[in-house]
N, C-alpha and C positions, 0 to 999 in steps of 0.2 A: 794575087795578093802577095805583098812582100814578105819577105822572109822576118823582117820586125814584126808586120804586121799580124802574123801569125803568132809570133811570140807572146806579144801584147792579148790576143783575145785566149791562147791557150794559158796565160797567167788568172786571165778573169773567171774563166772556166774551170781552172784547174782548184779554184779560190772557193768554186759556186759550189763545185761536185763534190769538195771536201767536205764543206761545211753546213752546207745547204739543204733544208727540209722547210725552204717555206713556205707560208699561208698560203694559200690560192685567194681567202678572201680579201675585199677591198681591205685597204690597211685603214689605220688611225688616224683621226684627224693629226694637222703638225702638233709639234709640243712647243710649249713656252719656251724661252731662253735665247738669247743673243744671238745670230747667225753673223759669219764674216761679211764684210760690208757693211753692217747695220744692222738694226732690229727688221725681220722679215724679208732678209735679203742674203743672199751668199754670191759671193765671189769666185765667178768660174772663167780662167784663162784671160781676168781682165776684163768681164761681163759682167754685171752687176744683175745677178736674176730673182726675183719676185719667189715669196716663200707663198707661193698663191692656189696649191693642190689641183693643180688642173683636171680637167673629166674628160678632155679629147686628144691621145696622145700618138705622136706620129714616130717610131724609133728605126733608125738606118742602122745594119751593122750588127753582125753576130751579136757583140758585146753588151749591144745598147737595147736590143732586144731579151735580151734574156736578162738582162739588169731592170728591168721592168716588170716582168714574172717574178724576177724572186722577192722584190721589193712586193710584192702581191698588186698591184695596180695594170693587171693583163687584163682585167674585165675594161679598161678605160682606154685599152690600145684600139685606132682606129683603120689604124694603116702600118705596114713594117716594108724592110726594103733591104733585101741581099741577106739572105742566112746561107751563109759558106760552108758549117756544119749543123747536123743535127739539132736539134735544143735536148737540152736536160731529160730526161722518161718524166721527171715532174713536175715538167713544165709542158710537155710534148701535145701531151690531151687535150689544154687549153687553145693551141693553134690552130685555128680551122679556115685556112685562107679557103678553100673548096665552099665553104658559105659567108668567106667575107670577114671572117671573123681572128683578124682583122683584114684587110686588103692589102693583097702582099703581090709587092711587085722584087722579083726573082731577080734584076738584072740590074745590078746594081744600087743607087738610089732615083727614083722615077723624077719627072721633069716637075718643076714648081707647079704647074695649074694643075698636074694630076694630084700633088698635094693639099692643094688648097683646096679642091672640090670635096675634100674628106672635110675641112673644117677642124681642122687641128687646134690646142689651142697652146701646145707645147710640141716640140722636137725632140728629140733624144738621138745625139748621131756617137758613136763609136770613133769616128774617121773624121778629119778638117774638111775632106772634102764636098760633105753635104753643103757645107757652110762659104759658099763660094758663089761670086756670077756664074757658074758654069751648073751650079748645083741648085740648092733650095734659095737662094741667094746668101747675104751678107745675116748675122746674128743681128744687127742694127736694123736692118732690114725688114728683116720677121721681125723684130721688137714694135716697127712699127706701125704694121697693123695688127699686131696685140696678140704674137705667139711669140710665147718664150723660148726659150733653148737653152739646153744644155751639149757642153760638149765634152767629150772623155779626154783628164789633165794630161795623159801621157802622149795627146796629139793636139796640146793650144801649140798655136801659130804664132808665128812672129806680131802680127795683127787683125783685127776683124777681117774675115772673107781674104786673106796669105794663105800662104803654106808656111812652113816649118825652116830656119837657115840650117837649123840641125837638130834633128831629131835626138841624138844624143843627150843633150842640153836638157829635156824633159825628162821626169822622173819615171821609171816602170818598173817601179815595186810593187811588193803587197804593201804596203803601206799608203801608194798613191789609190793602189782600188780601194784599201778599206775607203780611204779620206772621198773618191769618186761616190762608195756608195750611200758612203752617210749622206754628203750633201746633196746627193739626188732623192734618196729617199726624205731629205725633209723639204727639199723642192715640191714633192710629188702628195704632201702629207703622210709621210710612211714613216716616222721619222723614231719611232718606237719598233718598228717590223725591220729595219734597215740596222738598227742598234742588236738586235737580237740575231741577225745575219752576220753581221762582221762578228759579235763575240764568236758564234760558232765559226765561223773560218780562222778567226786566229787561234782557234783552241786545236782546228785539223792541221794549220798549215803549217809546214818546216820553219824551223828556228833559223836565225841569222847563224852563216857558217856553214849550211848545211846542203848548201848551191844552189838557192835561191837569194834574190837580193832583198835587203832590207828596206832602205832609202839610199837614195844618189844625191840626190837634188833636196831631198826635203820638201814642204811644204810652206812656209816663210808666213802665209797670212792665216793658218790655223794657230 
């Protein structure tokens, strides 16, 4: 793992363990109210993804896995893929790859058909590189036989199934996770459980100034 890359899941963590005491149970249906892109729809790295509460969900990457659990939607995980550290103590219980629960493949992210055999009906990847030919395929890809995806702002690609010209260029604040985790949790219908998660992180986490970053980049279509 790179040394950003580190950076990045230790900012989401650092965000979770501050703040974080949430539900274990299934969350709330979505809420009412406009999402970017359109009504039912949010705008992720240039995707246009479905506000459609999926029930089979497949998440790659420390970050995307435990963003999952806090959102309380771990009873709906089917599959997970490379947990680099620990999870949460209050998430830790929930984990039972030993019975499947969910099927966890340790080395990385596992090959597309092992994916597909779960029957996933959403993605959750942390990293661009789930999102690749080499990977789960292209987001357009999965779109098109009817799994959504999400991917973490602080690694959209220059384009569908790219890499990155510069990583720099993306934003890796707390302000990019909070904005990651609202719009996933209302991807996900959690969208009430995800609103109560970022108040408590920004009520633990450091003030601008105080050597953490605020915003770089911004968010432009929030």
């Amino acid at each position: 793992m790179t040394v950003r890359r580190r950076a990045l899941v230790a900012l989401l963590v650092a965000g979770l363990s501050s703040g974080c005491a949430a539900s274990t149970s299934p969350a709330a249906g979505p809420a009412a109210g406009p999402a970017a892109g359109g009504a039912g729809v949010v705008e992720n790295c240039g995707v246009e993804v479905a506000v459609a509460a999926p029930s089979r969900i497949f998440a790659a990457f420390h970050n995307g896995i435990e963003a999952v659990y806090a959102l309380g939607a771990g009873e709906r995980l089917v599959g997970a893929a490379y947990l680099d550290n620990p999870l949460l103590p209050q998430f830790a219980g929930q984990f039972r790859p030993e019975r499947e629960q969910p099927a966890y493949f340790p080395e990385e992210y596992p090959g597309r058909e092992e994916v597909l055999r779960l029957d996933p009906d959403f993605v959750v990847s942390g990293f661009t590189g789930a999102f690749t030919a080499e990977g789960l395929g292209t987001r357009s890809e999965l779109a098109g036989i009817g799994i959504g995806s999400y991917l973490f702002t602080q690694y959209c690609p220059t384009a569908d199934g790219e890499g990155q010209d510069s990583l720099g260029a993306n934003d890796a604040s707390f302000e990019s996770v909070y904005g990651d985790l609202t719009d996933l949790g209302r991807i996900l219908g959690a969208d009430a459980a995800a609103q109560e998660l970022v108040g408590r992180m920004r009520a633990a986490s450091p003030t601008p100034g105080s050597g953490w970053p605020a915003s770089r980049t911004g968010r432009g279509w929030r």
